[in-house]
N, C-alpha and C positions, 0 to 999 in steps of 0.2 A: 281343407287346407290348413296349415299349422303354423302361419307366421307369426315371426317375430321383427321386434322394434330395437331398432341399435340405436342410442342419441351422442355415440360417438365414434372417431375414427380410427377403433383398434382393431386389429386382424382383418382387415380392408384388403380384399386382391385390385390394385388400382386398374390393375390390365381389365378387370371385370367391367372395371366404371367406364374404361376407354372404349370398349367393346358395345356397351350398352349403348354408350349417347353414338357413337356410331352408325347399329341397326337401327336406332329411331331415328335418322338424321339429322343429329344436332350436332353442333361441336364440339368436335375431340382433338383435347391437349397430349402430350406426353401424361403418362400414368403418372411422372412423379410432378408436373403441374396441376394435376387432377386433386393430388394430395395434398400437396400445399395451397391450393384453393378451397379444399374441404376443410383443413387444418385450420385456417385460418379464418373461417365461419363463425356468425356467433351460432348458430343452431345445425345443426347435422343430423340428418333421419334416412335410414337404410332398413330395406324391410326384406326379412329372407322369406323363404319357405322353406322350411326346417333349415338346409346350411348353404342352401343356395339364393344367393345375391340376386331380388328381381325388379329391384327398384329402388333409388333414390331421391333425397332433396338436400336443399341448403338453404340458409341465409343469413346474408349480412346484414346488424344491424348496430344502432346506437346503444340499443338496449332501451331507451327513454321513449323516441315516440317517432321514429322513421326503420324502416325495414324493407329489404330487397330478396327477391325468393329468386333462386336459378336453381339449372339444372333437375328439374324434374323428369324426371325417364326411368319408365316400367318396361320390361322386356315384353313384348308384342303379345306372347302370347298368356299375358298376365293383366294386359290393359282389358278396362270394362270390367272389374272382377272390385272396384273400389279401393285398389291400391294409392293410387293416385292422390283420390279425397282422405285417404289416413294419411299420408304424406303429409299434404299441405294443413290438414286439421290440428298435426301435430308441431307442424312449425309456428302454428296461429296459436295453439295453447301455450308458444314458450315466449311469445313475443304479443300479450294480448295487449298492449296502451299502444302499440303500435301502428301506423298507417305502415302496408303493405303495397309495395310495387310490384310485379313481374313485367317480364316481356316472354309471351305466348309463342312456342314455334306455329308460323303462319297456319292455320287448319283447325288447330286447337284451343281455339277463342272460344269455343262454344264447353267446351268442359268448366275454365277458368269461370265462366261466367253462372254455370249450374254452382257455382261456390261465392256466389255473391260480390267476383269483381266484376267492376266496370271499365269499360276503355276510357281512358284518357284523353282528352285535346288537345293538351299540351306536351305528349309524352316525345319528350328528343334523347338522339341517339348517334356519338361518336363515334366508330366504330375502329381499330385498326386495321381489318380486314372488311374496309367498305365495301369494294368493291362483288366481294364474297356476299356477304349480309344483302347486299340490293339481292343479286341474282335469287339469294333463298326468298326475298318478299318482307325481310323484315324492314324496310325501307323503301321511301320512293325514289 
């Protein structure tokens, strides 16, 4: 396979991104919230196979020494193939003095953690859509 590394957000079909976090069951925004949430990133990584879109990432950070990773999603039948750890290895290369947070869609703890994170005990979470977020498990 022939992938390639985008570390920005031009020629982005957002319908793709909406699509993606979708089939993997995560939350999906309007495609043009999608963009202005990737826009507005300090780091952005999209990985094709040749011109097709089959995963990305993001994260917000300081720059100095706190960082937030979301939206990670690989299309299903690209997961297990190492797209995932290029994702997150290349968000960790642009943000290395950094402490890194995520939150894990519930099932996928166990990848996060083959990548050296660890859970939290004090990790809390406002949600707007709480009610939603309990039902998916990312809350008690």
């Amino acid at each position: 396979m022939n992938f390639k590394i985008q570390y920005d957000c031009s020629n982005i079909n957002w319908d793709l991104v909406c699509q993606t976090l979708k089939i993997v069951g995560m939350t999906s925004f309007t495609a043009e919230t999608h963009k202005k949430a990737f826009e507005n990133s300090h780091t952005v990584v999209f990985i094709f196979d040749d011109d097709k879109l089959i995963g990305f990432g993001r994260a917000l950070s300081d720059g100095a020494y706190q960082a937030a990773i979301y939206d990670i999603a690989i299309l299903p039948e690209y997961q297990g193939k190492g797209i995932g750890r290029m994702i997150v290895n290349n968000i960790r290369k642009s943000l290395p003095k950094c402490n890194l947070i995520l939150y894990a869609a519930p099932g996928k703890e166990k990848f996060y953690e083959k990548l050296e994170f660890k859970k939290m005990k004090t990790g809390m979470a406002l949600f707007c859509n709480a009610t939603e977020m309990q039902e998916k498990g990312f809350t008690e």
